[in-house]
Structure formats: C-alpha cells, structure tokens
C-alpha positions as CSV (number, residue, x, y, z in Angstrom):
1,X,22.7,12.1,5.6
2,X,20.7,11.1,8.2
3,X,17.9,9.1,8.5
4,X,14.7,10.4,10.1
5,X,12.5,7.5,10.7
6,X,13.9,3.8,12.5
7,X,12.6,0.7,11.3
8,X,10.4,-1.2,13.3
9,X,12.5,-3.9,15.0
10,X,11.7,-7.2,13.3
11,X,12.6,-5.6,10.5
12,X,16.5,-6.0,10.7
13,X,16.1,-10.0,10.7
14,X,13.6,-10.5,8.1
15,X,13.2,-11.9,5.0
16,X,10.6,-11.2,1.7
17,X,8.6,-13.5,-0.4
18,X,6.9,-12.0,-3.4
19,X,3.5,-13.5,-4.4
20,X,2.6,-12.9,-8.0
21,X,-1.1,-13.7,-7.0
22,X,-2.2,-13.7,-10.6
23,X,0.0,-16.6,-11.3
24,X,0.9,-18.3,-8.2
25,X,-2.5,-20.6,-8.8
26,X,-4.3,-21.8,-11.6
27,X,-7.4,-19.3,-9.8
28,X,-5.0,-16.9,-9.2
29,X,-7.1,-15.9,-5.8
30,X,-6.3,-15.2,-2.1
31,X,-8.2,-18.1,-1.1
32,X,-6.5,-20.3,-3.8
33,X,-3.1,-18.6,-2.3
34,X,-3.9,-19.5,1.6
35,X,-2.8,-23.3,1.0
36,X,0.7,-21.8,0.3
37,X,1.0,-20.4,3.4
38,X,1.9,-23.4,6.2
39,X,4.7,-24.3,3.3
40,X,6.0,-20.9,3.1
41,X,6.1,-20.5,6.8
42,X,8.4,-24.0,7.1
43,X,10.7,-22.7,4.2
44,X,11.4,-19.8,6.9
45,X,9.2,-16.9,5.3
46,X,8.8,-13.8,7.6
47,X,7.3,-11.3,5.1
48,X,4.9,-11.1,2.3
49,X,4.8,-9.0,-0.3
50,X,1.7,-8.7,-2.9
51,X,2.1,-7.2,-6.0
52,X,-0.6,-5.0,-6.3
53,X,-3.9,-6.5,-5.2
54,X,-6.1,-3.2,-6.3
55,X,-8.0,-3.4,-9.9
56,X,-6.5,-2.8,-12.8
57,X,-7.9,-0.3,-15.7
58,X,-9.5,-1.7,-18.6
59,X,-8.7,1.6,-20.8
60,X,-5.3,1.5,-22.8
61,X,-4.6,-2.2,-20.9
62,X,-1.9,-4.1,-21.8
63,X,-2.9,-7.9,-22.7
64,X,-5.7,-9.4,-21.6
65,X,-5.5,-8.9,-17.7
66,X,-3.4,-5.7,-18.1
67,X,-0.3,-4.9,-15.5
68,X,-0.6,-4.9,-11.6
69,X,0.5,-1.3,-12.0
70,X,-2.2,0.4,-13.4
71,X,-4.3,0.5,-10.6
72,X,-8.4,2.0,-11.4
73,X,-8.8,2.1,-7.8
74,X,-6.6,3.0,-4.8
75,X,-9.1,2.1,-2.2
76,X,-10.6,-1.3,-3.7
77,X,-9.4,-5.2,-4.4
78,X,-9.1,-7.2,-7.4
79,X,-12.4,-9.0,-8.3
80,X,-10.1,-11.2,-9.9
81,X,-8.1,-11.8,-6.6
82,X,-11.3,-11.7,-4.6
83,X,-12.6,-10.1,-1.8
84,X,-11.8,-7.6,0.2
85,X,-12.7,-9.4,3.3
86,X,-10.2,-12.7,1.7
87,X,-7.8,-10.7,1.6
88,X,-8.1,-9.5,5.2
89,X,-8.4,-13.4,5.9
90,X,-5.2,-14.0,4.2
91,X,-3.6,-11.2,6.6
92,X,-4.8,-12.8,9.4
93,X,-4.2,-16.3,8.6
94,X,-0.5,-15.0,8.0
95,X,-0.3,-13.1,11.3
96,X,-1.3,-16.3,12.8
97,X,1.3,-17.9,11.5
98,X,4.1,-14.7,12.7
99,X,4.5,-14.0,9.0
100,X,3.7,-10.3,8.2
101,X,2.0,-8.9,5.2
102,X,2.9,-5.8,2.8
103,X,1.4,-4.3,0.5
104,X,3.1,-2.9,-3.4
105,X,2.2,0.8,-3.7
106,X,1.9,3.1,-7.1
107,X,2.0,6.5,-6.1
108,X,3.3,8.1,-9.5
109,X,0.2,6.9,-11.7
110,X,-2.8,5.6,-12.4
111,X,-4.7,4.3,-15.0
112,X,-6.1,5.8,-17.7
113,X,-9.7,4.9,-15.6
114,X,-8.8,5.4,-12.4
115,X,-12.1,6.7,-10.3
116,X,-10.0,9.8,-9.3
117,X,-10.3,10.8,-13.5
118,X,-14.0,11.7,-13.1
119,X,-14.3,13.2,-9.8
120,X,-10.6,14.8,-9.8
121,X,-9.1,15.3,-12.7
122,X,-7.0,17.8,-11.2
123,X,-5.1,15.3,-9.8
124,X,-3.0,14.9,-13.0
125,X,-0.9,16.1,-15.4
126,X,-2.5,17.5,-18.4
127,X,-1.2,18.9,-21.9
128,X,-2.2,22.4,-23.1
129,X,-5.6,20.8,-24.4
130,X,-6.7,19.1,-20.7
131,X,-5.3,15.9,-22.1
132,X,-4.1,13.0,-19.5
133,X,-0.3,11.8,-20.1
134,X,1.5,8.9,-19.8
135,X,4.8,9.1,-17.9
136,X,7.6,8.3,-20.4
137,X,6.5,5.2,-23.0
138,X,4.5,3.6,-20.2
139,X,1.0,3.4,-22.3
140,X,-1.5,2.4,-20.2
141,X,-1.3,4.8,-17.1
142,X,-1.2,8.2,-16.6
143,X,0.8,10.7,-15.0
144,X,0.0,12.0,-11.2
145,X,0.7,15.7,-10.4
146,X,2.8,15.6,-7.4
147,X,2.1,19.6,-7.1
148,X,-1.4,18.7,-6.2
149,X,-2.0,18.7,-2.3
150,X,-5.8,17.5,-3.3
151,X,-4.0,14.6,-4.4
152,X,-1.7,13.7,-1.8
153,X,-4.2,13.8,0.5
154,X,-6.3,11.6,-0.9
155,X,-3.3,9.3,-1.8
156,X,-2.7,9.0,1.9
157,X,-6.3,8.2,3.0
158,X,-5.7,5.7,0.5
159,X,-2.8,4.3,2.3
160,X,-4.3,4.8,5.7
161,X,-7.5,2.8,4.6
162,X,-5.5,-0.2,4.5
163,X,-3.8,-0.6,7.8
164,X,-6.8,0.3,9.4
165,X,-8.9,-2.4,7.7
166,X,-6.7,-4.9,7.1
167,X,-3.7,-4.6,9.5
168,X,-1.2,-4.3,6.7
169,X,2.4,-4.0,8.3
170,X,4.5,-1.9,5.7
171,X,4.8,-0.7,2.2
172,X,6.4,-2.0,-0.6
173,X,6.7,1.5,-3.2
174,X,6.6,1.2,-6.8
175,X,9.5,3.6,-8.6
176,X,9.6,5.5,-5.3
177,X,11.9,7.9,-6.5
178,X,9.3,9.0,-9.1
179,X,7.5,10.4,-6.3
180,X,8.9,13.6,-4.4
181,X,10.2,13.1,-0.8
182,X,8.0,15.4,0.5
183,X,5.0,13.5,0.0
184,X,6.9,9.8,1.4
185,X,8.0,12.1,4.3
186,X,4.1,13.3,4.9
187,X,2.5,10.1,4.4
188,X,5.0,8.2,6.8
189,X,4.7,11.4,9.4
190,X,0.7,10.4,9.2
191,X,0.7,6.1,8.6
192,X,3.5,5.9,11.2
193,X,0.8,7.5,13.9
194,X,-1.3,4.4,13.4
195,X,1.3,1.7,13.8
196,X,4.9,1.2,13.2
197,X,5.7,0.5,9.7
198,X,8.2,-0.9,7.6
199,X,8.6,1.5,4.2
200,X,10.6,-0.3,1.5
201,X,10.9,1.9,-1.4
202,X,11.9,1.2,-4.9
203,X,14.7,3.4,-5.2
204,X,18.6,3.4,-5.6
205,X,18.3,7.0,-4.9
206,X,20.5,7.7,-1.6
207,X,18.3,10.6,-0.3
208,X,15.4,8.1,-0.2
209,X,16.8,6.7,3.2
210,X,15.5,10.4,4.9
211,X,12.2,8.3,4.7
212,X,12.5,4.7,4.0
213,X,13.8,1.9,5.7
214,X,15.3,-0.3,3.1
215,X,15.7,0.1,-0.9
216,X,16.4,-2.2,-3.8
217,X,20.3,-3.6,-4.9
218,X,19.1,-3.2,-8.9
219,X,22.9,-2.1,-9.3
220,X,24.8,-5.5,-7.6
221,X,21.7,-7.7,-9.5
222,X,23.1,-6.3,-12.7
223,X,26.1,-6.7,-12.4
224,X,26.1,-9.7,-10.9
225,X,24.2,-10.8,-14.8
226,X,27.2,-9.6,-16.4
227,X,29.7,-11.5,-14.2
228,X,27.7,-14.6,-14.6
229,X,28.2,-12.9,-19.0
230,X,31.9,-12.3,-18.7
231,X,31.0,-8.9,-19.0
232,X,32.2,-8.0,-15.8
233,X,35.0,-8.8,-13.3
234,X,34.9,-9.9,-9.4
235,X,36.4,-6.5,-9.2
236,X,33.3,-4.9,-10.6
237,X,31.5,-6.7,-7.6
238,X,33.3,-6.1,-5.0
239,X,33.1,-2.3,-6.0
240,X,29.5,-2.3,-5.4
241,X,29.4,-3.7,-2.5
242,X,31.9,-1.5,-0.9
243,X,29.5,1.4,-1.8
244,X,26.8,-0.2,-0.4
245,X,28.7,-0.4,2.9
246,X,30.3,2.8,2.8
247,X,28.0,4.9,0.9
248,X,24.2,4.5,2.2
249,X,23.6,5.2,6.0
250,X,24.8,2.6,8.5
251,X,21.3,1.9,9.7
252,X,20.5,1.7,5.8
253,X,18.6,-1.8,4.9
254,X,19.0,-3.0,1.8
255,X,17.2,-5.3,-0.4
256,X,19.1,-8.4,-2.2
257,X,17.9,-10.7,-4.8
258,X,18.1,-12.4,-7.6
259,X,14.6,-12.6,-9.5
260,X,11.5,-10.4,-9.1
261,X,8.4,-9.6,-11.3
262,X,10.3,-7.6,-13.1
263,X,13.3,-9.1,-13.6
264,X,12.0,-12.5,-14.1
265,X,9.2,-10.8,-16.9
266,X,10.9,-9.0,-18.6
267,X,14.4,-11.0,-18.3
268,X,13.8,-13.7,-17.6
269,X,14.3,-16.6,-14.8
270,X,17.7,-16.5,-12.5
271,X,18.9,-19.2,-14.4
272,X,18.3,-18.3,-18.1
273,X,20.1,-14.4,-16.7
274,X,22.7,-16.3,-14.2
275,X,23.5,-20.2,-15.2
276,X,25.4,-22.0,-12.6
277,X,26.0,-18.7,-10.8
278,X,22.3,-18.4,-9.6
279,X,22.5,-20.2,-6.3
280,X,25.8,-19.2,-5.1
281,X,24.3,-15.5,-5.6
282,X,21.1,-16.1,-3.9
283,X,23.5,-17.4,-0.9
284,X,25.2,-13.7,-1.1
285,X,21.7,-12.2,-1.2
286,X,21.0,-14.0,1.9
287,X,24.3,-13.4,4.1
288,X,25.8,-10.3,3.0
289,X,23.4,-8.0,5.2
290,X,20.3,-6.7,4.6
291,X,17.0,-8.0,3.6
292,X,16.8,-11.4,1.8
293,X,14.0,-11.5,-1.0
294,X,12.8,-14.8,-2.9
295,X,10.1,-14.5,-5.8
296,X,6.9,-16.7,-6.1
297,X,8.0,-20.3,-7.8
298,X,12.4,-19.9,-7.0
299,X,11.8,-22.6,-4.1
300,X,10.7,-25.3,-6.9
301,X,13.1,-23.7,-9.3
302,X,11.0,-21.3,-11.8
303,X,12.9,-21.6,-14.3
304,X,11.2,-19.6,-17.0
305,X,9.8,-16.4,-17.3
306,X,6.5,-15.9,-16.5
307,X,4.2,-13.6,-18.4
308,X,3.0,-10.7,-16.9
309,X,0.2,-9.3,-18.6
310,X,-1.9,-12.6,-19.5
311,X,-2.8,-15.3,-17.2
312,X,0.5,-17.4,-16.8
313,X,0.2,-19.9,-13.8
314,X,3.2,-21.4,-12.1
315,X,3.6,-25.3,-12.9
316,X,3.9,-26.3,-9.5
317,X,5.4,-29.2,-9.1
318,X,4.9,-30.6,-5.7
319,X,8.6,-31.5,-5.5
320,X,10.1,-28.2,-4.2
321,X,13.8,-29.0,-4.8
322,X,15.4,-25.8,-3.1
323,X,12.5,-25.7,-0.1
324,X,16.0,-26.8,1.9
325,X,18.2,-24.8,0.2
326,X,16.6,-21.3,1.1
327,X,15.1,-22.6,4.7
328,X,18.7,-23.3,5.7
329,X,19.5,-19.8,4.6
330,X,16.6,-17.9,5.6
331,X,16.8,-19.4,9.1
332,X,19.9,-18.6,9.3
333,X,19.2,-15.1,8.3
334,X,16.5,-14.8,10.9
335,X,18.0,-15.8,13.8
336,X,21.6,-15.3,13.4
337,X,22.5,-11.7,15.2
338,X,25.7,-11.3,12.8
339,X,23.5,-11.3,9.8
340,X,20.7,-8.6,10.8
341,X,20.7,-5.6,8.4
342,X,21.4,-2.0,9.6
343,X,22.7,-3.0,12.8
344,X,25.9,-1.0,13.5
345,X,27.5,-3.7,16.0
346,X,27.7,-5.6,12.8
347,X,31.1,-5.4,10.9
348,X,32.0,-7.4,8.0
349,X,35.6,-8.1,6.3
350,X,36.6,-9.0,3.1
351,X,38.0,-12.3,3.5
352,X,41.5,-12.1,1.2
353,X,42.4,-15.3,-0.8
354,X,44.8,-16.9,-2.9
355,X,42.5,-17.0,-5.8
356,X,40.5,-13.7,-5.6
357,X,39.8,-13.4,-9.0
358,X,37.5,-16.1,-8.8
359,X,36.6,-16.4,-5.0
360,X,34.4,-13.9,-2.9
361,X,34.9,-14.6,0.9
362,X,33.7,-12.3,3.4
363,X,32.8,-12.4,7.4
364,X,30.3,-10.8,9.5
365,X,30.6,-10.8,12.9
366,X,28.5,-9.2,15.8
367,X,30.6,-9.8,19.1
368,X,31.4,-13.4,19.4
369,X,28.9,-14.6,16.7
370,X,30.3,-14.8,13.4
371,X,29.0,-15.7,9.6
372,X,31.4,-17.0,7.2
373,X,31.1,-17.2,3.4
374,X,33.3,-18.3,0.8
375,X,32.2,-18.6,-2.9
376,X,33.6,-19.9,-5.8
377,X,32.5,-17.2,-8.6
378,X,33.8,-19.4,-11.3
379,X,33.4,-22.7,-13.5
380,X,36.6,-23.8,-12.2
381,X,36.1,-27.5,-10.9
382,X,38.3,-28.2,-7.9
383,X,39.7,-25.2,-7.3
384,X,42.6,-24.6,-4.8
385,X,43.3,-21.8,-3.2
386,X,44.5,-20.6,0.6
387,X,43.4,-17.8,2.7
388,X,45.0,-15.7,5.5
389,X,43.3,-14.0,8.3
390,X,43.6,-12.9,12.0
391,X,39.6,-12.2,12.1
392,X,38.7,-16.2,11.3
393,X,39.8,-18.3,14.4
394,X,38.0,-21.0,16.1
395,X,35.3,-24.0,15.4
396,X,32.7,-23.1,13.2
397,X,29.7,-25.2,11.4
398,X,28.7,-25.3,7.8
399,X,25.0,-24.9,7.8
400,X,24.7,-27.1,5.0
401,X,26.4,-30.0,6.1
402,X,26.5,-29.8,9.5
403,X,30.6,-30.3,9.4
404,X,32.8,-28.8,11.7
405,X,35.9,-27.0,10.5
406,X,38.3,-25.7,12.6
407,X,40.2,-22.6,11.9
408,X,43.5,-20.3,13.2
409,X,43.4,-17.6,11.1
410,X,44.4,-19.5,8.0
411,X,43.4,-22.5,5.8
412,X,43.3,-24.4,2.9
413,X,40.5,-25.4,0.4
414,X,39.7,-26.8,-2.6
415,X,36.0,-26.1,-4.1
416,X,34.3,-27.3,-6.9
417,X,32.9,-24.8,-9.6
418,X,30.1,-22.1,-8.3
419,X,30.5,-24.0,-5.0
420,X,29.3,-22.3,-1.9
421,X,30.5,-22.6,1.7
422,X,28.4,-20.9,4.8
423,X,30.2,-21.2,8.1
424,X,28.4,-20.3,11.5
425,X,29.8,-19.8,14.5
C-alpha cells in the first residue's frame, strides 16, 4: 500500500499536547488558556491539539455542557470558549512561539441541532418516516450521509474556512474511519492546495495511510493496560510493535500515548489504568518512533479522571512535578534525528537481554546517531540482568542524568522496579 500524500516536514519530529479547553481553566476560555502557553512551550510542546472548539447542540445533550463531539455548527466557535477572533489570537500567539495549532474534526455526525438540519436535511441519514438517526448508541448526534456530495462539499468549505481564517496547520479526525476514503482523499486533494497540512486521523485502519499522515496506537495503549493487569505478557507487546513496524507503510506516523480525553474519561487517569508502569510507558511513547502525545494536566500528574460532559476544571497545582520528566523526553524527541517518525534512514533493533521477560530494550539509530532504551516492565526491585549486542558500541549519555556509560557491545545492569534508562549518542 502506498501512501499518496507526504507529510509536511516538521511533522516527523514533533510532538502533541491535547488541551481539554473546557477544563484546562476554571473559565474554561482561549484567553484563560493563553497563560499556558510560555509553560508549554519550555516543557518542549510543538503541537496543539483542541478538542473541538465549535458549539455543541443543546437537543438530546449529554450533561450539562454536552460532549465536544456534537458539534451545532461546523463553521462557528464555542461561546463558551470565546471568540472567534480569541481563538485566532491564541493561533497566533502560538505561532509566535513556533508551536503549531490543530484542530479535532467530526466528520461522521452532528448534532441533533446542527444548522445544516434546517436548511439540508438531506445531508443525513433518515429512517423510512424522514426521521434523523443516531450512529450506533451514541444519543445525542446524528448520523451524516456520506452518499451525499451536497454534503461533502459543504463539509469541506467547512474545513477550508478555518485555515483560511485562522491559519490552522492540520487536522486532528474524529473516528476517521467512520468516514469513507473518498471523501478524506477529496478534502486533502482541496485543503492541501491552500497550505501544507498535517492529517492525523483517528483510525487503526491500515488503508487510512492512502490519505493520512499519522494514526492512533489504541491497540499497544491497550495492551500495554493489561500488561500493567497481568493480563498480558511482554510477548503480547512486543507483538504489536513488530506489526507496527512491519505492517503500516515505512513513511507511516504513528501516534503513541498513554492518556487522552477518552481514555482518561472514560477510564480513567494513566495511573489508576497503569500504576507504576505509567511513566516507563510514556518514555516508550516518546522513543519508540512516531509522534509523542501528552494530554492536558499529565505534566502535574492528573491523576484522576476528569469528567467530560459537566464542567470539571483541572486542580492545577503550580508545582508541575513531571514538567522535567517530559521536556527531557520531548526535547529529545524533537531534535534527535534517530527518533523522527516515518523516516526510512531510521532502523531500530530489539535489544536481547538476559531477563526479557521483564525488560524491553530496543535501539534506534539513524547513521552515527543512536537512541538507546532499556526498561524494566516489572515490580522487580534491583533487577539483574546482561545484554549482548554488536549494534550498541561506544560512549553514550543518559538524558536523565547526564552519566556517561561506555559500551562494546555488551553489558551488565541492575535496575530497580519500572526503572527507565534513555541513552543518547
């Protein structure tokens, strides 16, 4: 399968912060959200993505501010958010800074409200009685009809409105798989014209690379929440991520995390889902390839869900305990040329150890630059174990420590329980 569309460049060294503008501030505005932003840009943030900033219907809504996903009207903001022109502030304040801004697009549904009901109700499936309906149990939208050219015009004037106005630079798509190919394919064919984009689509689906840049890991997060269970082995793991290599296209991004809105809604935070394992997975997230992502409130820890339908504003602290912890790693992500995603001068090995039953050690290494990573998957305290190979030689630097360790191929090490290692070279 080939891919029909490249990236734009920046794309293969950056990183994604969620904002949860609803709860990020006790305001829950753009302008409340823009004091955020020189913090987020020392933690090492390149990308932002908003949930949905567009109004939500007040027919058939969920709780008392309803879910970002039902969306009354494609081509409008949030009153509750602000302003159309804050937002385009917020865009530029972030452009400023060198951090670009998506945008979270619903292309299946709308709600039950949605302006396009009155003027073009043709634009949606109907029973045998002209009835709207809701796509599987999901209550308070309504289905789309993807046969409906009316529609996916409009859908892309939409989309076109908003990188004209505000400069947007790519595309975060809700359940993009919901939507057919064709219509991704046309609307990147027509938004791509305007600027280069970066499409990230909500998908697993293989045959969604045709068209989009990078997709979600939703199989790795869960299995990486049954590891942390005992429900699964390192095996199980290591399995996925061998199909990630071999199985999606070589220039194939791919999106690692491990929380989101829905995840950390509807599951909970990393550490009620992942214990100890939590950071020692977000380090994975951030070195095995791809795309980094870190959701609003993980630099402070968030350790709770949040709630997604009523008005549930982070507790910031002030303290920011892993600000360090993820600007080490997205740094390193950023500007480390063995860690870009989709590059094919990358390779990576699996790293084979005494104790791999418990240990996950890989490298990456792009000419003479190398990445190193060796985790201890396990509540084993000091935990010994030796490794063998001709592909790790020479002086390399923890980028947590700033220790050197010297290596020929082999070693010895002994690492305490859900320890993490991250050697540069």
């Amino acid at each position: 399968m080939q891919q029909e569309f490249s990236p734009p460049g920046w794309a293969l060294s950056t990183n994604i912060y969620e904002v949860n503008l609803r709860q990020y501030t006790t305001e829950g505005t753009f302008k409340a959200f823009a004091s955020h932003l020189p913090r987020l840009k020392a933690m090492g943030v390149q990308t932002l993505w908003f949930m949905p900033v567009h109004p939500i219907g007040k027919m058939k809504r969920i709780g008392t501010l309803g879910s970002y996903y039902s969306i009354s009207d494609h081509k409008a903001v949030n009153p509750e958010f602000g302003t159309l022109d804050d937002f385009k502030d917020i865009i530029i304040q972030a452009h400023s800074m060198g951090i670009r801004v998506m945008m979270d697009w619903v292309a299946n549904h709308t709600s039950w409200d949605h302006v396009w009901t009155k003027d073009h109700p043709e634009y949606y499936v109907r029973d045998s009685h002209g009835n709207f309906q809701s796509p599987y149990d999901w209550q308070d939208v309504i289905q789309i009809d993807h046969n409906s050219i009316g529609e996916q015009q409009a859908m892309i004037e939409t989309m076109q409105f908003w990188v004209n106005e505000c400069d947007i630079d790519g595309f975060r798509c809700d359940m993009a798989h919901l939507t057919p190919l064709s219509f991704w394919r046309m609307a990147r064919q027509r938004l791509d014209q305007i600027k280069p984009l970066f499409w990230l689509g909500e998908t697993e689906e293989l045959s969604y690379h045709e068209v989009f840049d990078a997709s979600f890991t939703w199989e790795l997060l869960h299995n990486l929440e049954a590891y942390w269970k005992g429900e699964k082995s390192m095996g199980a793991l290591e399995s996925t991520l061998t199909k990630y290599l071999t199985v999606f296209p070589e220039k194939a991004l791919r999106l690692y995390f491990t929380s989101n809105h829905d995840e950390n809604s509807h599951s909970g935070s990393e550490y009620e889902r992942m214990g100890d394992a939590a950071k020692p997975f977000a380090v994975l997230c951030a070195t095995f390839g791809g795309i980094p992502l870190v959701y609003s409130g993980q630099e402070m820890p968030l350790t709770r869900k949040l709630d997604f339908f009523n008005k549930d504003a982070i507790a910031w602290t002030g303290k920011y305990l892993l600000h360090d912890f993820y600007k080490t790693l997205l740094e390193l992500h950023t500007t480390h040329p063995a860690l870009r995603g989709g590059d094919p001068a990358v390779q990576i090995y699996r790293i084979q150890t005494t104790q791999d039953e418990h240990v996950l050690a890989y490298l990456r290494k792009n000419k003479e630059r190398e990445v190193l990573v060796i985790l201890n998957l396990s509540a084993k305290n000091d935990l010994q174990f030796e490794f063998k190979s001709e592909n790790v030689t020479g002086e390399y630097q923890n980028i947590f420590s700033g220790a050197s360790a010297l290596l020929d191929g082999s070693g010895s090490f002994s690492m305490k329980n859900w320890e993490y290692l991250v050697y540069s070279k």
